[in-house]
C-alpha positions in Angstrom: 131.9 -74.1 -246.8 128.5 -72.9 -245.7 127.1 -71.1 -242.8 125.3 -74.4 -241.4 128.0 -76.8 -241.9 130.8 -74.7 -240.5 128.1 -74.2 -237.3 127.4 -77.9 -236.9 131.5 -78.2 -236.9 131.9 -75.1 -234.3 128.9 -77.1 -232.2 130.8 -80.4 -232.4 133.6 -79.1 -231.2 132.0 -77.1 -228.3 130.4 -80.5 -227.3 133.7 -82.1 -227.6 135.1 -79.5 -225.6 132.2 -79.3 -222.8 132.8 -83.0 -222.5 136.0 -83.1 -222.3 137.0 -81.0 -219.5 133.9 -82.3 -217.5 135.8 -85.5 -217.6 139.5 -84.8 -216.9 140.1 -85.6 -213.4 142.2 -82.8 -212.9 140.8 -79.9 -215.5 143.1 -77.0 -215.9 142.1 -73.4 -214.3 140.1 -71.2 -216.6 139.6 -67.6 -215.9 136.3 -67.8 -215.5 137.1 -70.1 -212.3 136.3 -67.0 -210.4 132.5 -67.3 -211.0 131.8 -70.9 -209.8 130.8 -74.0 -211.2 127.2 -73.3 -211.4 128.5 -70.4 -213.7 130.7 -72.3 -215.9 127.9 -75.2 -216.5 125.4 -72.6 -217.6 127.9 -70.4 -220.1 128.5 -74.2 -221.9 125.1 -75.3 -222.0 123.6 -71.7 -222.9 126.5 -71.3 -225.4 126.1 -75.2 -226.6 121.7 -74.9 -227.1 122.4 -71.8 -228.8 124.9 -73.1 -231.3 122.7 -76.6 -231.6 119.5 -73.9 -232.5 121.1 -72.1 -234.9 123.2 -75.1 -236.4 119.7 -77.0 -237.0 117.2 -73.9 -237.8 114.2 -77.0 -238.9 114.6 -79.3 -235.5 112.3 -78.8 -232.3 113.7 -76.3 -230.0 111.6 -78.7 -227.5 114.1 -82.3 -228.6 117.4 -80.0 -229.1 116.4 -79.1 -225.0 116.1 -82.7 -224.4 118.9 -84.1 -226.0 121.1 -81.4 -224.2 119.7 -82.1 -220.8 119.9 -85.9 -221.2 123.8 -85.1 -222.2 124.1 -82.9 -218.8 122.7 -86.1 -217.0 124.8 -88.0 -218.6 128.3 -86.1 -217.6 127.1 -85.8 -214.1 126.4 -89.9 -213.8 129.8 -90.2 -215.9 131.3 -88.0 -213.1 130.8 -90.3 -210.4 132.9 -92.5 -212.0 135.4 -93.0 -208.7 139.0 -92.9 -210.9 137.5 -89.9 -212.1 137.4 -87.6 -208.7 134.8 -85.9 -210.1 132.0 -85.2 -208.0 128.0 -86.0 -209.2 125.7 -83.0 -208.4 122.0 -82.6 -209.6 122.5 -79.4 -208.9 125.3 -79.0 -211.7 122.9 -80.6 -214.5 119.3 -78.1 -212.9 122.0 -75.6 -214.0 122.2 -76.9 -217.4 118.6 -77.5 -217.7 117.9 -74.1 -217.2 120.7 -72.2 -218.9 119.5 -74.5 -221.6 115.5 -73.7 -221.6 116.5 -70.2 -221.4 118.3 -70.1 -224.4 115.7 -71.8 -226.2 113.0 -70.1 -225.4 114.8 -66.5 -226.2 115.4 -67.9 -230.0 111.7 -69.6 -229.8 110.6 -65.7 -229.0 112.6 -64.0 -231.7 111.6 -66.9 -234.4 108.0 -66.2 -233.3 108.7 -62.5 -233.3 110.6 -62.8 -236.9 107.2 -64.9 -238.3 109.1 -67.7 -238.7 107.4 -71.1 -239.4 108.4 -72.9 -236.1 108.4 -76.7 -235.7 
């Protein structure tokens, strides 16, 4: 198996994941409970745009941002969904948004830094 395809698996299943438990309506307790919700959105989303950059080394840093922030939208308007007893907070996907940019804009350096051709 190659290095890309076995990343693009380990991404799919960090997104599957990510979904997943932003969706149960009672998730189970995580050790890193401790830190806050705030916390635990930006560890996925940092972890997930850094996965997605390296999984798909020719795409625009700019539309794998995008995508991901449109898919923290998404889970947030999914969350208000009332049998859910989730609750819908901006503030949860301006977390993602930025643990996401973040990311991206550390690999855009170090591509740039590398003299990599960048897209």
């Amino acid at each position: 198996m190659n290095r890309t395809l076995l990343l693009r698996l380990v991404l799919v299943a960090a997104l599957v994941f990510a979904v997943t438990m932003a969706l149960l309506p009672k998730p189970p307790h995580v050790p890193i409970d401790q830190f806050g919700d705030k916390f635990e959105h930006m560890l996925a989303f940092a972890t997930i745009a850094l996965l997605a950059a390296f999984s798909y080394p020719t795409a625009r840093l700019f539309r794998i941002g995008e995508r991901l922030s449109f898919l923290g939208a998404l889970i947030e308007v999914l969350q208000s969904i009332p049998s859910l007893h989730r609750d819908c907070d901006i503030h949860d996907w301006i977390a993602d948004t930025l643990a996401i940019t973040v990311v991206l804009l550390i690999v855009w350096a170090v591509r740039r830094q590398r003299g990599a051709r960048l897209p």
